[in-house]
N, C-alpha and C positions, 0 to 999 in steps of 0.2 A: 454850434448851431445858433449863433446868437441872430442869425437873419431867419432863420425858420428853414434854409434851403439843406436840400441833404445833398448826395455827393452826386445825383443826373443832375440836378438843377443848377450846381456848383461849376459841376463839369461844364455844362451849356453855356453857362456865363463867361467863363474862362476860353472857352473857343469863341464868344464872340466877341471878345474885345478886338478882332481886327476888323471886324464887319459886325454891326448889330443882329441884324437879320439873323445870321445863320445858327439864332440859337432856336427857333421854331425845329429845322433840320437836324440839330444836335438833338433836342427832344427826339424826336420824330424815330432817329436811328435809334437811342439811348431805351425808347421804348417799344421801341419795334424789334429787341433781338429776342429769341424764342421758340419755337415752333407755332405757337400761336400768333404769329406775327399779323397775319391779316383780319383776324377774328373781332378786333375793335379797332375802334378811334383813336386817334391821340388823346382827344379829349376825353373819351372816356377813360384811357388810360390814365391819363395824368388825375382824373379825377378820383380814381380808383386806386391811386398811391398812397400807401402809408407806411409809418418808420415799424420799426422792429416791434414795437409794443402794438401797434395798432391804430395808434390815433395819422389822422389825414397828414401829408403832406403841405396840400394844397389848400391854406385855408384861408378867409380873406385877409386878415392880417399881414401873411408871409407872400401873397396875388401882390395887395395892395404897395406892398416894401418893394417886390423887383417891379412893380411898374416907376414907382419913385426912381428906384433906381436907375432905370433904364433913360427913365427921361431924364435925368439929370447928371449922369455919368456920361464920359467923352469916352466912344467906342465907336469912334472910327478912324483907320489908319489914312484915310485919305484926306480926313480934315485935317490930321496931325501933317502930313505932308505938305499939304497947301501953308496952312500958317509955319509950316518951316521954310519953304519958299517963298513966300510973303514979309518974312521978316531975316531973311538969310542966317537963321540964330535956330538952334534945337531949345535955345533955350524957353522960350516963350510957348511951343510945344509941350515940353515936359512940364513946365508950370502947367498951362490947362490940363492936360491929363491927370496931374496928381491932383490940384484944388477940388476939379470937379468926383473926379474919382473919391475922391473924401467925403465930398459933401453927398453925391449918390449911395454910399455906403454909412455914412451919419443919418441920413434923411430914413434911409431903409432900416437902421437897425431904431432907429426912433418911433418908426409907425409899428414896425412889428414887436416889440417890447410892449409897447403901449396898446395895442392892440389886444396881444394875450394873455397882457394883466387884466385889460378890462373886461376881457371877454370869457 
C-alpha cells in the first residue's frame, strides 16, 4: 500500500487505464454491491471506507496522490492510438505510457508518503 489505495481503488485504476473516466463507474459498482446498495452515496461511501484496522481509506494524502496521478499518468488508449498513427511507430507510444506512467506513480507515491509522515 505504498500509494495509500486498497484493492476497490487499485481495482478502479486498473480498469481505467484504457479510458480515464470509467474509474468514477468502477467505484460506483465496486461500492454499490450489497443489499444495501441504494441506501447511500458514493460519496458517502467512499467516505465511509476504511482498511481492516479501522483507519479511513480516503484521506487527503492518498485523494491528493490519485489526483497527481491521474493528471499525470497517460490513460487513454485513444491518445496511444493516435500518436501510433501519427508516428507510424508503437514505439513512441509505449515510451509515453511508460515515462508518464512512472512519473504519475513517482509523483503519487511522493505526495502520499510525504503526506502521512507529516500528517
Amino acid at each position: 500500500m505504498p500509494l495509500g489505495w486498497d484493492w476497490r481503488v487499485s481495482a478502479a485504476v486498473i480498469a481505467g487505464f484504457p479510458a480515464r473516466e470509467v474509474i468514477v463507474a468502477v467505484l460506483g459498482t465496486i461500492y454499490a454491491v450489497g443489499d444495501d446498495a441504494d441506501e447511500q452515496s458514493l460519496g458517502e461511501r467512499l467516505t465511509s471506507a476504511t482498511w481492516p484496522d479501522g483507519r479511513p481509506v480516503f484521506t487527503l494524502p492518498m485523494v491528493l496522490g490519485l489526483l497527481l496521478f491521474y493528471a499525470w499518468c497517460l490513460q487513454c488508449a485513444s491518445t496511444l492510438a493516435v500518436i501510433q498513427r501519427e508516428t507510424n511507430s508503437w514505439r513512441w507510444p509505449v515510451f509515453a505510457w511508460s515515462y508518464m506512467t512512472v512519473l504519475g506513480y513517482s509523483g503519487a507515491l511522493l505526495i502520499y508518503q510525504l503526506g502521512s509522515a507529516l500528517g
